[in-house]
C-alpha positions in Angstrom: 3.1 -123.5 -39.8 2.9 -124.1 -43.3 4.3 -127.4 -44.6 6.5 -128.8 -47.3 3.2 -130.8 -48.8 1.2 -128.0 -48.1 2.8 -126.3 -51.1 3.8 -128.9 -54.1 2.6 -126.6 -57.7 3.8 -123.9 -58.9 0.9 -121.8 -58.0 1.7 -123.1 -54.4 4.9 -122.0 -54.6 3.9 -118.3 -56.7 1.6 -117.9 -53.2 4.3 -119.0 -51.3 6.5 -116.8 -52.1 3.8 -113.8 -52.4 3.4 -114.5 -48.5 6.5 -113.8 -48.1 7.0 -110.7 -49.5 3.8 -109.6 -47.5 5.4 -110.5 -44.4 8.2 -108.7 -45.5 6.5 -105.5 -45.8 4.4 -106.0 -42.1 7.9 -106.6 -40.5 9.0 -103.3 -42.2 5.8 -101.6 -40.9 5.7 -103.3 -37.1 9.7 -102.0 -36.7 8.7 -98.2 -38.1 5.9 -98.3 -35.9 7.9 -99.8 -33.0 10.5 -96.5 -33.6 7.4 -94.3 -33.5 5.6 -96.0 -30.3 8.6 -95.1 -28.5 9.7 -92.0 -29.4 6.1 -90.9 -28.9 6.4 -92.5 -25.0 9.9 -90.7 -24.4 8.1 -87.3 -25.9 5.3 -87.7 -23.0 7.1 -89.2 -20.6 5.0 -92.2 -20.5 5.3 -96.0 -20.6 3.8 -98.8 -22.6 1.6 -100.6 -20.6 2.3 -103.6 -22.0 5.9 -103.5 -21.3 5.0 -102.5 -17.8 3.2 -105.3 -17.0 5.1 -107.7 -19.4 8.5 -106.6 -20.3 7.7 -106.4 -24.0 5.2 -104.5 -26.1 2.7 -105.5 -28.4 4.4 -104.7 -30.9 7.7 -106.5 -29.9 5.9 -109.7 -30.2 4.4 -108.7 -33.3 8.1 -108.3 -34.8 8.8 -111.9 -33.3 5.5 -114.0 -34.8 6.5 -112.2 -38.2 10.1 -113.4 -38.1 9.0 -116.4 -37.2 6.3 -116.8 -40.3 9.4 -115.7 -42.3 11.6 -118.2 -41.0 8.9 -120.9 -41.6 8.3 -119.5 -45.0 12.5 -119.6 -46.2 12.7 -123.3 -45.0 9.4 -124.1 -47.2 10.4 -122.4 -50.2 14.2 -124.0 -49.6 12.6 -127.8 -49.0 10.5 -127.3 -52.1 13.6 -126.0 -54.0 15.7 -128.6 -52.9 12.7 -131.5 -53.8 12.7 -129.8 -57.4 16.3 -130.6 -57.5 16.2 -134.2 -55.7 13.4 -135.2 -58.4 15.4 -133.6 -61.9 18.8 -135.6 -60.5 16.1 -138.8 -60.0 14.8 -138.7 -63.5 18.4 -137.7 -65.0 19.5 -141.3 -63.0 16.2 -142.9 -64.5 17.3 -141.8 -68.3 21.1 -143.0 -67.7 19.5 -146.4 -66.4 17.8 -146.9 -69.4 20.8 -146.4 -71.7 22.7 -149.2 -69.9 
C-alpha cells in the first residue's frame, strides 16, 4: 500500500496519479478479458478450473487486487489534496497572526 508520506512533491503526486490511470486501463482490460474467458467456456462447454476448485477465477481476483490499488490510490491522492489545503489555510492563519 502506498502511503500519504510516500508521496509528498509534485512529481510524487504526477506518478501518483499516472498509476492510476494505469490501473485504470488494466481494470478495463481484466473485465474485457473476463467477458471473453467466459463466453469462450459457455462456447465449449467447459469450466474454469480455477473456479472449479475455488469459486473464483483468476481473473476475478485480478479485478479485485486492481480495485483495491485504486481504492488505495483515491484516498492517497485525496490525503495529499486535503494536506495541500490544511497547509495554504496554516500559512493564511500565520500571515493574519502577523498583522495583529
Amino acid at each position: 500500500m502506498i502511503a500519504l508520506d510516500d508521496i509528498r512533491t509534485e512529481t510524487d503526486l504526477v506518478t501518483c496519479l499516472r498509476m492510476r490511470r494505469q490501473a485504470e486501463a488494466l481494470l478495463d482490460r481484466l473485465m474485457k478479458n473476463r467477458t471473453r474467458t467466459e463466453q469462450y467456456h459457455r462456447d465449449h462447454g467447459t469450466m474454469d478450473p480455477m473456479r472449479t476448485v475455488t469459486g473464483r477465477t483468476a481473473i476475478d481476483n485480478a479485478i479485485d487486487h486492481t480495485k483495491e490499488i485504486l481504492r488505495n490510490l483515491d484516498r492517497v491522492i485525496q490525503s495529499d489534496q486535503e494536506a495541500d489545503s490544511f497547509e495554504t489555510d496554516c500559512a493564511g492563519l500565520s500571515r493574519l497572526r502577523r498583522r495583529a
